[in-house]
C-alpha positions in Angstrom: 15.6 -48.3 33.5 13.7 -50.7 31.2 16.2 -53.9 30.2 15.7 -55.4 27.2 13.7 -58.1 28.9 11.2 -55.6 29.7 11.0 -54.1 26.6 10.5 -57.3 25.0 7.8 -57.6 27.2 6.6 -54.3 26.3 6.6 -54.5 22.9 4.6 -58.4 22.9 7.9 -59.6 21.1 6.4 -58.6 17.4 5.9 -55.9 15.7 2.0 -55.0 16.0 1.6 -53.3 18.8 1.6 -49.3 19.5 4.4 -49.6 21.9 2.0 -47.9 24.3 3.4 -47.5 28.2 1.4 -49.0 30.9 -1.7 -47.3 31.9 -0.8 -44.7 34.8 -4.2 -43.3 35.9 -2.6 -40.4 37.6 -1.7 -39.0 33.9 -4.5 -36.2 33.7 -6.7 -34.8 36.4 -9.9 -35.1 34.9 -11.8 -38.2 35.7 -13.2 -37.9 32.3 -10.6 -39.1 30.5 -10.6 -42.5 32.0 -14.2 -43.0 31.6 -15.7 -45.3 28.7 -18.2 -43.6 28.2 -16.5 -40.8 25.4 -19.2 -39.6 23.4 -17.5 -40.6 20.1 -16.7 -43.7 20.3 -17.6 -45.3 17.3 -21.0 -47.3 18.1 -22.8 -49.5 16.3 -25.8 -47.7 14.3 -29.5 -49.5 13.5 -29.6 -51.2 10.2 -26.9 -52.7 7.9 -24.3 -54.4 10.3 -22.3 -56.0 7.1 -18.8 -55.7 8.1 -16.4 -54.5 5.4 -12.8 -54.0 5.2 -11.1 -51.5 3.0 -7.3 -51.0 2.5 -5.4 -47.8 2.9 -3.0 -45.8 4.3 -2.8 -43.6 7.4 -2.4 -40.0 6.5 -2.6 -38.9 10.4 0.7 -41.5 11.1 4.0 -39.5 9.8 4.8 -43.6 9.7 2.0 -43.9 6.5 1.3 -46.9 8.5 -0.6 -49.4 5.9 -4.0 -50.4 7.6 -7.5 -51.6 6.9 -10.9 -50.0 8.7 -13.7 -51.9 9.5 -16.7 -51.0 8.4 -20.2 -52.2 9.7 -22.6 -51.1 7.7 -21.2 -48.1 5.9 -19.7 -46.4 9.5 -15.7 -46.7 10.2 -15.8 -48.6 13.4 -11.9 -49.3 13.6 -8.3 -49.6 12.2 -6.6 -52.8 11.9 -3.3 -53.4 10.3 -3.2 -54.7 6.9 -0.6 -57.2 6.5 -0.4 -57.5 2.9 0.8 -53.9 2.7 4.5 -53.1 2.3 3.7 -50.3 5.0 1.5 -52.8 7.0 1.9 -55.6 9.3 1.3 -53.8 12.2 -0.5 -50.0 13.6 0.9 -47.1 14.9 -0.4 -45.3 17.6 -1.3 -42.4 15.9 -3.2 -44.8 12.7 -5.4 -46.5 15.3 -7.0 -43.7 16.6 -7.7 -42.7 13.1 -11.4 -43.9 13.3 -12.1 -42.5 16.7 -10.4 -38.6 15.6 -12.9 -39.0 12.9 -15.8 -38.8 15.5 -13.9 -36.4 18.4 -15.5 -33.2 19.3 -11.8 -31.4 18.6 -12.7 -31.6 15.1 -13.1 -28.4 13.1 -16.8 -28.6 12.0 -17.8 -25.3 10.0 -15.7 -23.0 8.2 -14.6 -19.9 10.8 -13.8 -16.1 10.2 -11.8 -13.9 12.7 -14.0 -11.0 14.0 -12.4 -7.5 14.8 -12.4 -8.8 18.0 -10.2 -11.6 18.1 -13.5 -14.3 17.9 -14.3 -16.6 15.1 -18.2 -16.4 13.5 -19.2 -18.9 11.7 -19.8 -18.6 8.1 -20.8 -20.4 4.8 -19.1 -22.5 2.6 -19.9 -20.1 -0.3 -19.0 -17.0 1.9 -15.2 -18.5 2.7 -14.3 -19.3 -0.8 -15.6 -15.8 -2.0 -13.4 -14.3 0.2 -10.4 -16.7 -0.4 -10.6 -16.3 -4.3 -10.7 -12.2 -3.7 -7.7 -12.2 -1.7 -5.7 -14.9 -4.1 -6.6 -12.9 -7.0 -5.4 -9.2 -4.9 -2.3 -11.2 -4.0 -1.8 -12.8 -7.7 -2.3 -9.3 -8.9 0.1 -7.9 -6.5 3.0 -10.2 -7.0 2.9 -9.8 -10.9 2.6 -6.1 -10.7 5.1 -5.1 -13.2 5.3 -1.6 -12.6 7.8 -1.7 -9.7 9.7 -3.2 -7.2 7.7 -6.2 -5.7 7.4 -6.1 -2.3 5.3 -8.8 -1.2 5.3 -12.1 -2.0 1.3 -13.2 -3.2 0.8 -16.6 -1.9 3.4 -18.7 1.1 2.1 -22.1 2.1 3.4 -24.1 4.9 2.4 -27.9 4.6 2.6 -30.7 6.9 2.1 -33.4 4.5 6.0 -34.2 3.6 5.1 -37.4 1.3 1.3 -36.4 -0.5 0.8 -34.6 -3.8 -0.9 -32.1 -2.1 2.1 -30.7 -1.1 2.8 -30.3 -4.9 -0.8 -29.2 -5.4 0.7 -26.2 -3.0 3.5 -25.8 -4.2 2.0 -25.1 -8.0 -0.5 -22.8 -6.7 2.0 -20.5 -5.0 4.6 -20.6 -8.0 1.4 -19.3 -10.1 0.4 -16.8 -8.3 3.7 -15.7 -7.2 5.3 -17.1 -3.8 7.0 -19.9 -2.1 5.9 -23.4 0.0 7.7 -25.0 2.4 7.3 -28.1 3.9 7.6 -28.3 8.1 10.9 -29.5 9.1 12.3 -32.8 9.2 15.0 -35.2 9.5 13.6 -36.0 6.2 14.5 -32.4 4.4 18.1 -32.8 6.7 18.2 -36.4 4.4 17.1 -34.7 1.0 19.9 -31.8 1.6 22.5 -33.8 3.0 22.5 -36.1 0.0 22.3 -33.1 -2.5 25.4 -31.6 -0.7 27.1 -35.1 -1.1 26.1 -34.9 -5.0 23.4 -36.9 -5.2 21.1 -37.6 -7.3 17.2 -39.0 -6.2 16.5 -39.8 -2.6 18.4 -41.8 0.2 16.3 -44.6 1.6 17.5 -47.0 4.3 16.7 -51.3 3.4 16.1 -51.8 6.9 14.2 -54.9 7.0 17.2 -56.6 4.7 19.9 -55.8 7.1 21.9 -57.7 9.4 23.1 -54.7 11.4 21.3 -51.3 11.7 23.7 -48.4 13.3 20.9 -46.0 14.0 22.9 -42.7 15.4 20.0 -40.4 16.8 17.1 -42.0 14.4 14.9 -43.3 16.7 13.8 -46.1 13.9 11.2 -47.9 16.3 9.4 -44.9 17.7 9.4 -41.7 15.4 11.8 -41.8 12.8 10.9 -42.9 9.3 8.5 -46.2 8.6 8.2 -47.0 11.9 5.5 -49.7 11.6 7.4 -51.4 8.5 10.9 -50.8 10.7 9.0 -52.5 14.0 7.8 -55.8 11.9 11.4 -56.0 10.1 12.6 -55.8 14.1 10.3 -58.4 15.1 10.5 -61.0 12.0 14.4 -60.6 12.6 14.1 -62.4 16.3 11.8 -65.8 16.0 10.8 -67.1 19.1 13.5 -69.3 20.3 16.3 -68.3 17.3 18.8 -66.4 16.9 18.4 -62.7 15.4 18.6 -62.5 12.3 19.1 -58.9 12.4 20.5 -56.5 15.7 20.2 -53.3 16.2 22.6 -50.5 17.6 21.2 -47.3 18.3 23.1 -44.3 19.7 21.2 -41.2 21.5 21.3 -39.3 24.5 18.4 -41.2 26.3 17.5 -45.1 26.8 13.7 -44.4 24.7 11.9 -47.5 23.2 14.5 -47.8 20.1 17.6 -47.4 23.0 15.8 -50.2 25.3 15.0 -52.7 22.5 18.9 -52.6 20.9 21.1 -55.0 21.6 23.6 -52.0 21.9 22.9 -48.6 23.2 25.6 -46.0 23.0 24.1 -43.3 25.6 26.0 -40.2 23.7 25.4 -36.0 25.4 22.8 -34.6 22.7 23.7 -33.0 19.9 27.6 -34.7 19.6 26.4 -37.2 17.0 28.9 -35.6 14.6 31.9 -36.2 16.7 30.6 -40.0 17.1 30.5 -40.7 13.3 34.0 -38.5 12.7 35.1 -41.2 15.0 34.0 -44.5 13.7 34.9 -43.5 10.0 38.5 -42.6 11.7 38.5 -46.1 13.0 37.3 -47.7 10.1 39.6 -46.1 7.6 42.4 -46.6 10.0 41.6 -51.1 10.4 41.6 -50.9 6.4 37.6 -51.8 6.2 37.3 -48.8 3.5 36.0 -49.3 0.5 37.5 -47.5 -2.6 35.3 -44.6 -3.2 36.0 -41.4 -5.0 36.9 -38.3 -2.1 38.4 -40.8 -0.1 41.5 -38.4 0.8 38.8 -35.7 1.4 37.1 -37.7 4.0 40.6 -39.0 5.4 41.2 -35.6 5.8 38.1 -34.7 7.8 38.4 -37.3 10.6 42.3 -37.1 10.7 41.8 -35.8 14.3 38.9 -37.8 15.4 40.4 -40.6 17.1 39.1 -43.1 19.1 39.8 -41.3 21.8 38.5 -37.8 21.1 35.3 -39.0 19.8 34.6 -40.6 22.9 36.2 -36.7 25.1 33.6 -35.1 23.1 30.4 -37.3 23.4 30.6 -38.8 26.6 30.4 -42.5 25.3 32.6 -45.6 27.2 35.2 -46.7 25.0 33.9 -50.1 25.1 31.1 -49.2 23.6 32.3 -47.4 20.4 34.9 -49.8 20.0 32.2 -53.0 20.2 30.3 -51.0 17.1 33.1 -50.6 15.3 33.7 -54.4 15.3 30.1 -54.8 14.4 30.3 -52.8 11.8 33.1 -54.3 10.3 31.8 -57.9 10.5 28.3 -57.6 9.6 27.4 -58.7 6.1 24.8 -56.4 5.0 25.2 -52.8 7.7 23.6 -50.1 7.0 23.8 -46.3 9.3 20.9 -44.7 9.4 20.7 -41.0 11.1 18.2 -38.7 12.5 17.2 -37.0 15.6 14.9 -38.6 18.3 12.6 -35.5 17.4 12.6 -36.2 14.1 13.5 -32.2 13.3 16.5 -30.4 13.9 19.1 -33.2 13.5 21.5 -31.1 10.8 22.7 -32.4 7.8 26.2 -33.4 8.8 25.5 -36.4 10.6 23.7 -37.4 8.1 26.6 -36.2 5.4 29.1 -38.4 7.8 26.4 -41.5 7.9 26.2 -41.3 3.9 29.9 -41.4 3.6 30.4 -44.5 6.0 27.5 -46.3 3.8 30.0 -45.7 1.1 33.1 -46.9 3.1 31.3 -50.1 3.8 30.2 -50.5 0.4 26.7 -50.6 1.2 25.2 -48.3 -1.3 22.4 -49.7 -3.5 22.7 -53.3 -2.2 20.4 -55.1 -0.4 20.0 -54.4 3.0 22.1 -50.9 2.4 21.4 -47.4 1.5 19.3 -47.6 -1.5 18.9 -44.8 -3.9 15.5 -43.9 -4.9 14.2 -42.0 -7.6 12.5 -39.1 -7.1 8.6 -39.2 -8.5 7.6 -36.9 -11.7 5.6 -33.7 -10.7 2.4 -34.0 -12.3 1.5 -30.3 -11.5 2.1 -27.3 -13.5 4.3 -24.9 -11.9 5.5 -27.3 -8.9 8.9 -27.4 -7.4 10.6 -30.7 -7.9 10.7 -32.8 -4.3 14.3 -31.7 -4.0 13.6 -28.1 -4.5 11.0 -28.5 -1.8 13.4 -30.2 0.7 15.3 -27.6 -0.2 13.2 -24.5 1.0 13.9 -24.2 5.3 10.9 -22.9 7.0 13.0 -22.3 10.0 15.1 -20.0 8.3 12.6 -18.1 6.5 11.1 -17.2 9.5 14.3 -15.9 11.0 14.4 -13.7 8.1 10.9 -12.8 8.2 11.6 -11.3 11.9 14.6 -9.3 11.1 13.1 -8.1 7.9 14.9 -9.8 5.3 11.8 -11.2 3.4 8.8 -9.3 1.7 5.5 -9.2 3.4 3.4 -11.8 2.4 -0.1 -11.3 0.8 -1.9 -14.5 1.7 -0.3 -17.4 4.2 -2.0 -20.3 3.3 -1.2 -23.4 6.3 -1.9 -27.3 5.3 -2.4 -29.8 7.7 0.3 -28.3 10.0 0.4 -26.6 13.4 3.5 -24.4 13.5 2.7 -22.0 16.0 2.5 -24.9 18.4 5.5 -27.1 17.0 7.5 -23.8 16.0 6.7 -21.8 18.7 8.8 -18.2 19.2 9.2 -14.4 17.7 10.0 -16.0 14.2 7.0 -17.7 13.5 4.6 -15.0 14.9 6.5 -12.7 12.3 5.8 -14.7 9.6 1.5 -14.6 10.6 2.3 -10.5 11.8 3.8 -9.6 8.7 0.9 -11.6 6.6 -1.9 -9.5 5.4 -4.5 -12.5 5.4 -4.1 -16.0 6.9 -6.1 -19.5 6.1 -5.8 -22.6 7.3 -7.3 -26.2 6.0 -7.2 -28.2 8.9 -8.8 -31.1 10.4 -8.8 -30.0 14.1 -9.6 -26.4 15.3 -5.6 -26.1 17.0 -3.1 -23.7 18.0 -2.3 -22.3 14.7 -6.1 -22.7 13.2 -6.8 -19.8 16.1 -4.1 -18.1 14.8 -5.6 -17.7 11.5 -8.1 -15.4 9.3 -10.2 -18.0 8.1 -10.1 -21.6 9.2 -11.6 -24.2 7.0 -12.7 -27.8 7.9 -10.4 -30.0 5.8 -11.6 -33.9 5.3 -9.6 -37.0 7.5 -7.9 -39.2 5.9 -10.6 -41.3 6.1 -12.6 -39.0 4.3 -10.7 -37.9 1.3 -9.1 -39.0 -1.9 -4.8 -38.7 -0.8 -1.5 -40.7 -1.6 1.7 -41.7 -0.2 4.6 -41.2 -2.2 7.6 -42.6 -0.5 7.8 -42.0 2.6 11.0 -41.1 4.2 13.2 -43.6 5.0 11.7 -46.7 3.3 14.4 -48.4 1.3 12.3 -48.9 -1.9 10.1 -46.8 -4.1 6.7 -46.7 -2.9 3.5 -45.1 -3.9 0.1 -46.0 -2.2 -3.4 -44.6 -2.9 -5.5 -43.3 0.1 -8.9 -43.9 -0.2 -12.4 -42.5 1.6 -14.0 -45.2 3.4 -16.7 -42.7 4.6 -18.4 -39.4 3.3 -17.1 -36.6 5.2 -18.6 -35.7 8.9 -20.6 -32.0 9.6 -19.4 -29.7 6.9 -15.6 -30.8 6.1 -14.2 -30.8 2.7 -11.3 -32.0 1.2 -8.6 -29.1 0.4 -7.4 -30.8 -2.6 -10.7 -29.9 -4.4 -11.5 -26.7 -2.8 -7.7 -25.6 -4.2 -8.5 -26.9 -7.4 -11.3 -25.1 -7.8 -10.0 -21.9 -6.9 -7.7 -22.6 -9.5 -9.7 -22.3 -12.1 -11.8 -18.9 -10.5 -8.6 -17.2 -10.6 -7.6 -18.4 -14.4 -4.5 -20.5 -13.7 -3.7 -23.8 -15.2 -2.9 -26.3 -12.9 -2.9 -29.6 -15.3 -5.9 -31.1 -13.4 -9.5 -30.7 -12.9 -9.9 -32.3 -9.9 -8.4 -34.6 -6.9 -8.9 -37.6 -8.3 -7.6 -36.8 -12.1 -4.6 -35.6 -10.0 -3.7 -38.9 -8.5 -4.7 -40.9 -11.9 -1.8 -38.2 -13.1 0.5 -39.1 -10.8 0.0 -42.9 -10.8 0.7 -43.1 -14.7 3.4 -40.9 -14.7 4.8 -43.8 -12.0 4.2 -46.5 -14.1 1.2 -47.5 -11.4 -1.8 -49.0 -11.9 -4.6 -47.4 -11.2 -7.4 -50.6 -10.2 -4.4 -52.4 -8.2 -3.8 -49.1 -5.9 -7.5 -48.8 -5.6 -8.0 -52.3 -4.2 -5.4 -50.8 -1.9 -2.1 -52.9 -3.2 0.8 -50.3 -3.0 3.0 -50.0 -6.2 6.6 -50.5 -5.0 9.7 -51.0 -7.1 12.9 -51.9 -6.6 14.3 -49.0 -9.3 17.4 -47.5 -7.6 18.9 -44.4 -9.6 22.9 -45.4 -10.6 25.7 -44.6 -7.9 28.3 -44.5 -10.4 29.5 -40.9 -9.3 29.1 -41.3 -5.6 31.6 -39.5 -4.0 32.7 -38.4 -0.3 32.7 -34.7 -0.9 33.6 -32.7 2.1 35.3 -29.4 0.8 38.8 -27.9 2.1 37.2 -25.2 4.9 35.0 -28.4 5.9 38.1 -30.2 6.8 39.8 -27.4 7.8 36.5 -26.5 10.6 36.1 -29.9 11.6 39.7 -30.2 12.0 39.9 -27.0 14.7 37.1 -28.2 16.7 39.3 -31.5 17.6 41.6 -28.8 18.8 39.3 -26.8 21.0 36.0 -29.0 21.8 36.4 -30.5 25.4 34.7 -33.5 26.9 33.3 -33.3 30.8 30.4 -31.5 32.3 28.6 -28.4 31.5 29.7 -25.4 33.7 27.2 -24.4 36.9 23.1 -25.6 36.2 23.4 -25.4 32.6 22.2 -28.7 31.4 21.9 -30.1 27.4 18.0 -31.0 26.2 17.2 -34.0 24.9 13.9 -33.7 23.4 11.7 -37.1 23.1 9.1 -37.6 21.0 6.7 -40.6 20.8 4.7 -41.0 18.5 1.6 -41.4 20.7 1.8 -38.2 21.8 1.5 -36.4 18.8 3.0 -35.0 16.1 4.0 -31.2 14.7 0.8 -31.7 12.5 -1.9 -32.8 15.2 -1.8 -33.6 19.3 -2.4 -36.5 21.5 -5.7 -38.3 20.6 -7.9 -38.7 23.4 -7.6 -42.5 23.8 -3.9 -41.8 23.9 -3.9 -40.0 27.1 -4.5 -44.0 28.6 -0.3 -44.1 27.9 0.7 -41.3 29.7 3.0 -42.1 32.4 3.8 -40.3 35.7 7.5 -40.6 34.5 6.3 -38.1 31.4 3.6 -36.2 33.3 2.5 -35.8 36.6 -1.2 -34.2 37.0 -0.4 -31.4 34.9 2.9 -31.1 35.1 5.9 -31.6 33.2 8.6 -33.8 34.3 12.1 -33.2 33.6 14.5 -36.5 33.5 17.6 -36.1 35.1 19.8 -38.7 36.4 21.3 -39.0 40.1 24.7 -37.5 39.2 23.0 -34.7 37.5 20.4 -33.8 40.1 23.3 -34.0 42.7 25.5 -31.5 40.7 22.3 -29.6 40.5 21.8 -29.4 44.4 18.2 -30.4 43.9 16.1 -33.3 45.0 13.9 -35.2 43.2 10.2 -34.1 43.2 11.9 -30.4 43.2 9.6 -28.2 40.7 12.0 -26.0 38.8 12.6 -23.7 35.7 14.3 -24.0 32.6 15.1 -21.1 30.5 17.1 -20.0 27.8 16.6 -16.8 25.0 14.4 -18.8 23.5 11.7 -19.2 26.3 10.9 -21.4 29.5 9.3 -23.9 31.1 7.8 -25.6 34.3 8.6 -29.0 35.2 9.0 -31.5 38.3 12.4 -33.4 38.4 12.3 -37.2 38.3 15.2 -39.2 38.3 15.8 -41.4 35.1 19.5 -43.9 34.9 18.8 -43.7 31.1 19.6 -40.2 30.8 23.2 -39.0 29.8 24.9 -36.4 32.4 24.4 -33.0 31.8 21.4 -33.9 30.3 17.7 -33.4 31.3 15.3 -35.1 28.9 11.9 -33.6 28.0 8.6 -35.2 26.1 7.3 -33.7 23.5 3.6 -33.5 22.8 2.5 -31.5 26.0 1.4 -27.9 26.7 -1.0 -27.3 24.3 -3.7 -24.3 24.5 -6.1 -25.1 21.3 -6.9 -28.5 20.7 -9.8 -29.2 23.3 -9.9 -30.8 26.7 -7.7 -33.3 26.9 -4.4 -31.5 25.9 -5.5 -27.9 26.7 -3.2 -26.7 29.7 -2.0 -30.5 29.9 2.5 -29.7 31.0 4.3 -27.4 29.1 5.2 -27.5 25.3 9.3 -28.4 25.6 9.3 -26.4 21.6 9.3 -23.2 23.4 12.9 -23.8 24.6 14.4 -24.4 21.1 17.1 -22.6 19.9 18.0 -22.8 16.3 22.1 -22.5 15.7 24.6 -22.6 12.7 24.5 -25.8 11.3 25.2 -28.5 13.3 26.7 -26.1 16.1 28.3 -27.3 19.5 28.1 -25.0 21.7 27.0 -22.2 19.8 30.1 -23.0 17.2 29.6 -23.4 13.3 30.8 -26.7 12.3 29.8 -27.9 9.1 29.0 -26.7 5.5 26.6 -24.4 4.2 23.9 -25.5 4.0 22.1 -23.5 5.4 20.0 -25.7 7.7 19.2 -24.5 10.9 19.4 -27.2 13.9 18.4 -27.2 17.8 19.7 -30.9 18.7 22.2 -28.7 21.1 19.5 -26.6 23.0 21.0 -25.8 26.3 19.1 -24.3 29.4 19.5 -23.1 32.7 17.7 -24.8 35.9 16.8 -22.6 38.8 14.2 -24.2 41.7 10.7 -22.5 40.8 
């Protein structure tokens, strides 16, 4: 297992690094990979070799990692942090290979239309938005037909861009012409709901770098989950060389990951019981007198009446020494703050979250420093768009479920931005939604799995290329909004979506409230209060606004307590019958995300632990495999309804029992040489339940939210 001395090692002691593993060169098979000699690396060019630095913000990191590129002459040559940034101070692993994605050769480089035959043709720029704007206009048509029943919905879009106003760009464009967007699930739509079921007003963000002590149950707040990059230098500044922390860090999750080894407390919990964990400390804490008063404080008394000490630690597999020590933690720290998520960053639920919202309110640590803060949600600057919190709202997952058993019209045109669900959404439901879709596009910047899945692909810009923004991002504990910039003209025939969408906009007659990119983000800015020549010089705005808490409240209804209360009955700790074992899913973030797959340069951090040639490993630890009757090194299959997979056992201390741990980010088919046929994509075993389900059970409210943080499967030897 790594030991906090390792990690400490690991990480260089500071925040800046990419928390890359070691190199393994036994990661991939083809000697290509380890080579130098990639064809697009950025090299220096014969002329101008000026160097320039421009400020922006990483639209490829889910982190919106603040950075700066080097330019020598007028060519992006690399990304370097940028520390004056709120978001800076350090790069992701995803932001640095910003520059080199720009020149890979798995960039989409023309736009592409299906043939009858399954193949793609090439086509004109001129050609593809002809077609586009005939088929938006059939579907806007279609959708306002008045003279019947409407059966088809004119225009779905799924985006992947959870924090841009492109998303509200979308969102407008599918209102007018008659449809619905959804964003791709996150722990940040599980936040957004779980609040709004609370009562809330605004959006809950998390003042990590002004705590003292940072409860993170599932949120894996130094690898995937939230600002990782801001959350990584807070982490850092908090332990000077030689001092004491000023800051520690308790994280709780079925497997020791890079947030697990670098806390000075990990609680190794069986996946998906992080309910039963929090019922449990806000038992405790009620019970020792460390609440304070809130409105629905007899509502949540009544909810963890049963969750004792004891039962919480039955039902999740944690050492009582260990939930007591946070407890105490808890209790004594200054300024705590619980922050909750899933190591995937998807699928988490909302009632976690609901129960780490109500024990921010016990502790009194809403809207204070170093708590959770409030934020207000930004103005829509585009006619037609759902609010943010409508958009949280809508659940992809869900709507695809309904899609395959024919509870949702047929869709005209399914427009997909920036996102690859047919890889990170895998499964009957998804393929529905394209089946059951008379035309499909994609804007994309990278021909992938769901870009082959499509009518008509078009070559979206990079970040790098494109006029974007960041509008806070999930999980930062202040109101943010940052201006992403072009530091380069667009490479072979790539265009930025926001002004091809516009555009079409105005073919098809609707008013939008903009004319072009740029006058959208101007809108946007002053309807923010930002200015415009400070956010071009790449300064973020960032304000410490919080919207008033005066009507919080711990609002749990009576069948929620009455639910939560019968599980304590009837949920039993121990081990899983026969070879069924729980998933835990890990995600890094230099592997990927749902939106695009490992850069090539990443592929130098893949360990043998993760995978091995091209196979999968499965992490199991030594009581497990010996329950299984397996050895290690033993290739077997896992399977469930959902699907299966191939992997190679490896035994791993820092797994929970009854638990075999899988990395995310393998198995892809379309994305080019260095991922295609690389392991197997762990996504094909999930299997959504009733929110937040244990063992197939419904639990919690309804909401509605569909969760997988309880995926089972079955091992056989292959």
């Amino acid at each position: 297992m790594l030991d906090r001395r390792g990690f400490l090692k690991f990480i260089g002691g500071v925040a800046v690094g990419t928390l890359a593993t070691p190199v393994v060169w036994k990661g991939l098979d083809d000697i290509s990979i380890w080579s130098q000699n990639w064809p697009w690396i950025p090299s220096l060019q014969y002329g101008n070799h000026e160097n320039t630095y421009i400020r922006t913000v990483s639209k490829m990191c889910p982190s919106a990692a603040g950075t700066k590129i080097r330019l020598v002459g007028d060519r992006p040559v690399r990304v370097l942090a940028d520390p004056e940034s709120p978001l800076g101070g350090g790069v992701s692993a995803l932001a640095e290979t910003e520059v080199q994605m720009r020149y890979s050769p798995a960039r989409l480089k023309r736009p592409l239309l299906r043939n009858s035959d399954g193949g793609y043709r090439e086509i004109s720029w001129e050609e593809a938005e002809k077609l586009l704007s005939a088929k938006l206009a059939a579907a806007k048509d279609h959708a306002n037909d008045q003279s019947g029943m409407v059966s088809h919905d004119g225009l779905v879009c799924i985006s992947g861009d959870e924090n841009g106003t492109m998303t509200e760009l979308l969102s407008g464009l599918s209102a007018q012409i008659g449809g619905k967007c959804f964003l791709m699930p996150s722990d940040a739509q599980a936040t957004a709901q779980a609040w709004n079921l609370m009562g809330g007003r605004g959006r809950a963000g998390f003042d990590i770098p002004n705590s003292d002590y940072v409860f993170a149950v599932g949120a894996n707040v130094l690898e995937t989950w939230g600002t990782v990059v801001a959350n990584r230098r807070a982490w850092g500044n908090a332990r000077p060389a030689g001092g004491e922390p000023s800051m520690r860090l308790a994280y709780a999750g079925p497997v020791q990951n890079n947030t697990a080894a670098g806390a000075d407390l990990w609680l190794p919990i069986k996946p998906g019981t992080e309910l039963y964990l929090l019922l449990g400390v806000a038992h405790q804490l009620i019970k020792d007198g460390a609440a304070a008063p809130v409105a629905g404080l007899d509502a949540l008394k009544a909810l963890v009446a049963k969750w004792t000490p004891e039962k919480a630690c039955e039902v999740t597999g944690l050492m009582p020494d260990r939930f007591a020590a946070v407890v105490a933690d808890l209790k004594k720290a200054k300024k705590p703050v619980v922050v909750v998520g899933s190591d995937m960053d998807q699928g988490g639920g909302t009632g976690p979250v609901r129960l780490g919202i109500a024990i921010n309110m016990l502790l009194d640590r809403v809207n204070k420093e170093g708590g959770m803060r409030i934020i207000p949600l930004a103005p829509t600057v585009i006619k037609g768009a759902a609010s943010p919190d409508a958009l949280m709202g809508n659940d992809l997952v869900g709507y695809a479920a309904d899609m395959a058993e024919g509870r949702m019209p047929e869709v005209d045109v399914l427009m997909i931005y920036e996102a690859n669900p047919v890889y990170s959404l895998p499964g009957k439901n998804m393929e529905a939604v394209f089946r059951k879709s008379g035309f499909s596009v994609a804007f994309t910047c990278f021909f992938d799995e769901t870009a082959r899945r499509c009518d008509l692909v078009l070559p979206n810009a990079l970040g790098l290329e494109r006029y974007d923004d960041v509008s806070h991002p999930f999980g930062y504990g202040k109101f943010l909004y940052a201006l992403v910039q072009p530091v380069a003209e667009p490479l072979h025939q790539a265009r930025p979506a926001g002004e091809v969408l516009i555009g079409m906009g105005r073919r098809l007659g609707l008013d939008l409230g903009v004319t072009d990119v740029v006058a959208m983000l101007k809108a946007k800015a002053f309807a923010i209060g930002a200015d415009w020549g400070s956010l071009s010089e790449g300064n973020a705005y960032e304000s410490d606004i919080v919207v008033p808490g005066k009507t919080l409240a711990c609002r749990f209804t009576p069948d929620e307590v009455q639910r939560v209360g019968s599980l304590a009955d009837t949920l039993k700790g121990g081990a899983l019958p026969g070879k069924e074992l729980a998933v835990a899913f890990v995600g890094k973030l230099a592997l990927g995300t749902p939106e695009t797959a490992i850069p090539p340069f990443n592929t130098k951090t893949i360990t043998n632990d993760e995978l091995e040639k091209n196979t999968l490993v499965a992490a199991v630890n030594s009581a497990t495999l010996k329950k299984l009757g397996l050895y290690e090194g033993n290739v077997v299959t896992l399977s469930n309804a959902a699907g299966q997979v191939r992997a190679r056992l490896r035994v791993f201390e820092g797994v929970t029992n009854d638990t075999v741990a899988l990395t995310l980010g393998f198995g892809h088919t379309a994305f080019g040489e260095f991922n295609d046929g690389k392991g197997m994509n762990a996504m094909t075993l999930v299997t959504p339940v009733s929110e937040p389900g244990f063992a197939g059970m419904a639990a919690w409210s309804f909401a509605g939210l569909p969760v997988w943080n309880d995926t089972r499967v079955n091992v056989a030897q292959a």
